[in-house]
Wavefront OBJ file of the C-alpha trace (Angstrom):
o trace
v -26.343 -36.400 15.233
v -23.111 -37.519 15.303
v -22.033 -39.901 17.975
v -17.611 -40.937 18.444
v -17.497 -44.464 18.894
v -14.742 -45.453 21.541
v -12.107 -44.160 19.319
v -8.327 -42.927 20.927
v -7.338 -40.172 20.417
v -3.819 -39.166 20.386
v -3.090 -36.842 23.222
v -1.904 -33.498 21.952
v 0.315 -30.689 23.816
v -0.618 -27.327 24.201
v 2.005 -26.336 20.965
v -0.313 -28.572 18.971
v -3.563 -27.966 20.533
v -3.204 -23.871 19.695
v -3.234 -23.726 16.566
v -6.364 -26.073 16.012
v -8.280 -23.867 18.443
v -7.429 -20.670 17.064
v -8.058 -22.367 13.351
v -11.517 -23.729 15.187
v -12.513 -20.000 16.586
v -11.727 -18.283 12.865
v -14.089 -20.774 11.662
v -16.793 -20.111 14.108
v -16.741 -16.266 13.729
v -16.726 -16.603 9.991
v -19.857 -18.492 10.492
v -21.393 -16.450 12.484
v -20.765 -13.710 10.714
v -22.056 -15.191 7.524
v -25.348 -16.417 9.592
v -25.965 -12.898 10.929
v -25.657 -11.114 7.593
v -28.323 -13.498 6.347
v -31.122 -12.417 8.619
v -29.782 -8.671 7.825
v -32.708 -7.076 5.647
v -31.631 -5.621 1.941
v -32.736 -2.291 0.972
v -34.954 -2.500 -1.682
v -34.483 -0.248 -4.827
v -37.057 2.168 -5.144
v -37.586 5.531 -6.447
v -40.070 8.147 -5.863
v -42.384 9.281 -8.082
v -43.798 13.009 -8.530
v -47.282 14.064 -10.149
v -48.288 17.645 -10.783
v -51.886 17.249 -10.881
v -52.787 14.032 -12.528
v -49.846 14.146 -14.962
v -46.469 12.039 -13.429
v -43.825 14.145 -14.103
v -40.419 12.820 -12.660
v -39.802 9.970 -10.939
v -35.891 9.584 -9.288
v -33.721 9.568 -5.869
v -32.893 12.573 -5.449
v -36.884 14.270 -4.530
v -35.614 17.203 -2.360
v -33.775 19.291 -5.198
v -36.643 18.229 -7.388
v -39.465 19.319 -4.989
v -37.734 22.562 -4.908
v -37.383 23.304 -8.705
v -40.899 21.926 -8.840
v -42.119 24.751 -6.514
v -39.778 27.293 -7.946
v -41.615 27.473 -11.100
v -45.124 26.857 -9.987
v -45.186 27.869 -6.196
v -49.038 26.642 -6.312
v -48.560 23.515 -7.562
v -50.866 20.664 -6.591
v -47.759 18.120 -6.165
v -48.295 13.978 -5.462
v -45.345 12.269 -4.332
v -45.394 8.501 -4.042
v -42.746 5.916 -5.180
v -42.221 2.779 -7.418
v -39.927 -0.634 -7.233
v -39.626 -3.556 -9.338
v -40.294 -5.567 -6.732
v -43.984 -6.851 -6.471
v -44.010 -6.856 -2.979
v -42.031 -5.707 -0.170
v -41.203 -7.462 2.885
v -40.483 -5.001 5.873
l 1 2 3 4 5 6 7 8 9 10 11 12 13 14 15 16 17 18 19 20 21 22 23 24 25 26 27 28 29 30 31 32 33 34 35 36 37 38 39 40 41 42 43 44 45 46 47 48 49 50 51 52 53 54 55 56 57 58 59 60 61 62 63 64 65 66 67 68 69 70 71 72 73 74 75 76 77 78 79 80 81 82 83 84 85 86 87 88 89 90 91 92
């Protein structure tokens, strides 16, 4: 905590005072805006992965054009779909 002793300050006109508080509010949204990015979650990098039965067989971003070239060529295929990330765990 800090506590001003009995110190004097100079008394400033409004000229002077205007450009402290608009340096003073720049400041404050700045830090707010750095504060509220922090609580922001990240995406996490992931990609899915696709089995046809128990053989993995792609694994990418992009799992709608796959799915369809997957069903293209075998329209009975038994397909898995799951995904993968590098992180251990995810926090949601």
């Amino acid at each position: 905590m800090y506590r001003m002793r009995n110190m004097m300050l100079p008394e400033l006109t409004l000229e002077q005072l205007s450009p402290r508080l608009h340096i003073l509010e720049a400041q404050v949204t700045s830090l707010h805006t750095q504060l509220s990015q922090q609580h922001q979650p990240k995406p996490f990098d992931y990609q899915y992965v696709i089995s046809v039965g128990n053989k993995r067989i792609w694994s990418g971003t992009d799992i709608k054009t796959k799915i369809k070239q997957i069903l293209q060529q075998d329209p009975e295929a038994e397909i898995t779909i799951g995904w993968q990330t590098e992180d251990p765990y995810i926090h949601l």
